[in-house]
Residue, then its C-alpha position, 0 to 999 in steps of 0.5 A: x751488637x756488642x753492649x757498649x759501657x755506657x749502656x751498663x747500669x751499674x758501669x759507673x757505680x762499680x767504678x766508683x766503688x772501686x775508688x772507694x776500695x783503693x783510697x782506703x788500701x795499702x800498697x805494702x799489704x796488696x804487695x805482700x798477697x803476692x808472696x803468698x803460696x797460690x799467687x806465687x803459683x800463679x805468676x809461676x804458670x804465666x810468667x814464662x809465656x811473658x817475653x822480658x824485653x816486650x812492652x806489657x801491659x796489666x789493664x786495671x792494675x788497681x795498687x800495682x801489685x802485680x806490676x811490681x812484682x812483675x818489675x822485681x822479676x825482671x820484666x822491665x817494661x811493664x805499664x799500669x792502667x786504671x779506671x780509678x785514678x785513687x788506685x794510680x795516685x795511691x801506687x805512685x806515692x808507693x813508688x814514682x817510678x811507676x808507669x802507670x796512666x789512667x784510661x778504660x780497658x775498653x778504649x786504651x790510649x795505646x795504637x793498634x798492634x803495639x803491646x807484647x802482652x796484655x794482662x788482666x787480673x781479677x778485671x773483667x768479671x766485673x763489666x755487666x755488659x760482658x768481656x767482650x768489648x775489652x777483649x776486643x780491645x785487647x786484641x787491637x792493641x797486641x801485636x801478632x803472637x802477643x799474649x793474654x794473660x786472664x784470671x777470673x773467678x770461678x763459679x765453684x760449688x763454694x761460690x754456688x752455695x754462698x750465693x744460694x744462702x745471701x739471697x736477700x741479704x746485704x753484703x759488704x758492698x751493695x749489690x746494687x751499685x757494684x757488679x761482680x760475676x763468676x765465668x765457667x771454664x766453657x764460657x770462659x774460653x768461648x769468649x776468648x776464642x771468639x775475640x779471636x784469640x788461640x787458647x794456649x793454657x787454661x788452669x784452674x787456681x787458688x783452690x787453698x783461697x776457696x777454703x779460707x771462704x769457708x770457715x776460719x778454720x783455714x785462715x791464717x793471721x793477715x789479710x786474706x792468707x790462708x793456713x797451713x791446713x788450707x794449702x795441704x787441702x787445696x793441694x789435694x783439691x787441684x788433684x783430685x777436684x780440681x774444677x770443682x774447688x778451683x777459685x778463679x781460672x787462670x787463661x793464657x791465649x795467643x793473638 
């Protein structure tokens, strides 16, 4: 039997953390990671698969970045949800235009078979009661041929070492209230094909991002952005290595 949300300890603790991250944080600043070098890569490599006239939706949108980006792109009908209603409130005084609506990516308030697409982004690694409920989700509500677009972090031996050396330290966020996983290529795909889906693309991304966690020596002035220095050596890295040094994968299947 599949773990319900409620039966997670930490649902609900996450999900207020995230209430607590979205009040403080800026739509403007959100927006602008989505013109930096790796997210432009990665909205190249999904972007085709997204039919422009279908109804999409982007399950736990948190600011909107995504959404907008998508919307400026051309892609009209695309629909924001989110657990923590500061992230709809914060997005809608960016722009009230927005569709958004509040609701769990593990009960949408949409019918059965009546989206084009369904996107998710940085989302399901933070259910400790695993994906599978929300990819159940979503492929009840997709229409036959519609898509899944995932990304999640990668257990990257970056992210191997960072764990091994905070072991019993506190982070930023306690690790008692807030739940964050990484998934491997193999689990990762395991998950999606068994919820039914057909796997259509996976790719490894963000490999310039891996190194901005490793030293300043790769982080350029502003919020998360890497250097030049970075994006030359994640160059290198997705050709050379690139499951090994890749941030977060990036899946794209079919119902």
């Amino acid at each position: 039997m599949i773990p319900q949300p409620s039966e997670a300890p930490r649902y609900e603790s996450t999900r207020q953390a995230w209430e607590a991250i979205w009040q403080g944080a800026s739509v403007e600043v959100e927006l602008a990671t989505m013109q930096y070098r790796r997210a432009r890569q990665t909205v190249a490599l999904y972007a085709a698969y997204l039919p422009k006239d279908g109804l999409i939706l982007e399950a736990g949108s948190g600011l909107s970045a995504a959404l907008i980006t998508l919307r400026r792109l051309g892609f009209a009908r695309v629909i924001g949800l989110d657990y923590a209603p500061n992230a709809l409130h914060v997005s809608r005084r960016y722009d009230p235009t927005l569709p958004l609506t509040a609701g769990d990516v593990h009960a949408l308030p949409f019918a059965g078979e009546s989206l084009d697409a369904y996107l998710s982004f940085g989302v399901l690694e933070h259910f400790e009661h695993g994906m599978m409920p929300a990819l159940a989700e979503a492929y009840r509500v997709l229409k036959p041929s519609g898509m899944l677009v995932l990304t999640i972090p990668y257990p990257n031996v970056v992210h191997r070492l960072v764990r091994w050396r905070r072991r019993g330290q506190p982070s930023a966020l306690n690790d008692d209230a807030f739940y964050e996983s990484a998934y491997t290529r193999q689990a990762l795909c395991a998950n999606v094909t068994a919820a039914g889906f057909t796997l259509v693309r996976v790719a490894p991304t963000s490999h310039a991002f891996t190194l901005w966690t490793v030293s300043r020596l790769f982080r350029a002035p502003g919020y998360y952005r890497t250097n030049a220095l970075a994006e030359v050596l994640g160059d290198l890295l997705r050709l050379i290595l690139p499951w090994a040094f890749n941030y977060s994968t990036l899946v794209i299947a079919r119902k």
